[in-house]
N, C-alpha and C positions, 0 to 999 in steps of 0.2 A: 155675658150679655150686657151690653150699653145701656145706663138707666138713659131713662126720658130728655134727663138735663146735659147728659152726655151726646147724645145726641142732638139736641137743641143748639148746643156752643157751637158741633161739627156742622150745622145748617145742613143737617137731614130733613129737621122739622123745622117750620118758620115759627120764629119770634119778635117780636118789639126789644129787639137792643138795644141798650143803651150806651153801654161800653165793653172796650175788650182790651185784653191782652193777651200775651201765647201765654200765659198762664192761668186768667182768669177771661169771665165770661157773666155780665150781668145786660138782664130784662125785666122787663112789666111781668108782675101775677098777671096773670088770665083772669083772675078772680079777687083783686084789690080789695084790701081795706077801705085806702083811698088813693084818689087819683093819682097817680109817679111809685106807687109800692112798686119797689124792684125786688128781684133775688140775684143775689152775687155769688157765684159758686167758681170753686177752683175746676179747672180743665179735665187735669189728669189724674186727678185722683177724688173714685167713686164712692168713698166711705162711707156710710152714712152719719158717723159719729163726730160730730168738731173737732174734739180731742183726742182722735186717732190720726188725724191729722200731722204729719211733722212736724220739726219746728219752723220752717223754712217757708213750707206751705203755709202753715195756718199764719204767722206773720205777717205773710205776703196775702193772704187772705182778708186778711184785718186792715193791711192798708190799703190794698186795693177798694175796699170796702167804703174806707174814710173817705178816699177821692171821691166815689161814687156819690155817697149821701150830700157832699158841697155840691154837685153840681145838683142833685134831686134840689136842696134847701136852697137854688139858684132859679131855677127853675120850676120849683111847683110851693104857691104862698102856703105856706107854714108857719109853726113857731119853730118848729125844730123837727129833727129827723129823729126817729124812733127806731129800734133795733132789735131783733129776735132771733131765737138760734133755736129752730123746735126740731124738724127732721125727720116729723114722724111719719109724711104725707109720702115724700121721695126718697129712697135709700142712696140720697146723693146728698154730702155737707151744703146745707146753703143758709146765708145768710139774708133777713126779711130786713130792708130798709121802708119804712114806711113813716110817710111828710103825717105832722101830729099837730093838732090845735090844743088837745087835750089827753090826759091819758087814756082815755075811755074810746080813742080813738086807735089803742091799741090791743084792742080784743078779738080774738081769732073765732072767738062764738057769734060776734055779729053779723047780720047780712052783709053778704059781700058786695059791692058793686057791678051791673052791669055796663060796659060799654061800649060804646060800636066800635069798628076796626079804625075807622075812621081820625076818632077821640083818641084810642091807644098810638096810634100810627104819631101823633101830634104831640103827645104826651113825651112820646120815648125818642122823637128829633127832639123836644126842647132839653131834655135832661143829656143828649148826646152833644147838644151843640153847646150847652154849657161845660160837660165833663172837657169836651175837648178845646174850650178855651180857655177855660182853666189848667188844663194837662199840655201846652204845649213845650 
């Protein structure tokens, strides 16, 4: 059976993309830290664990990733992009990008953010139109 995320990349379920490749597939949390937190997960393969991962994938995972965060740090003011590999919420690899003032800004116990579709909808064209001017 398709996790949640596996489905998302397939656009069964709609998401705030931000970028893609046939291998990889990143969006907006639903539930951010803060405003531009994306998760970046590889396509094809469901694993829940990073380091079950191939070599090939998780590489391509990491760099697909790096793209990702320059356009987040282009697109949403920050000091810097933040990074997390927890896994425990979806049994699908993903990696948590999230724009950071401070470290305290990377804690998964604090209230999450809500935002309208609207704000997300605007968030995830800025960080898309950045990835892809950057990525051409």
């Amino acid at each position: 059976m398709a996790t949640i995320f596996s489905r998302i990349a397939a656009g069964e379920i709609p998401s705030y993309k931000v970028a893609e490749d046939e291998n990889y597939y990143a969006f907006l949390d639903i539930a951010p830290l803060a405003k531009g937190h994306t998760l970046v997960i590889p396509r094809k393969i469901e694993d829940d664990y990073i380091f079950h991962l191939d070599g090939n994938t998780y590489s391509g995972l990491w760099e697909f990733a790096r793209k990702v965060a320059a356009a987040i740090g282009a697109a949403c003011p920050c000091k810097r992009v933040g990074v997390a590999v927890l896994g425990m919420e979806v049994p699908h690899t993903h990696i948590h990008l999230v724009p950071l003032n401070s470290e305290g800004d990377l804690d998964f116990k604090k209230e999450k953010l809500s935002l309208d579709p609207q704000e997300m909808a605007s968030i995830a064209k800025s960080i898309s139109d950045a990835f892809n001017s950057q990525n051409k």
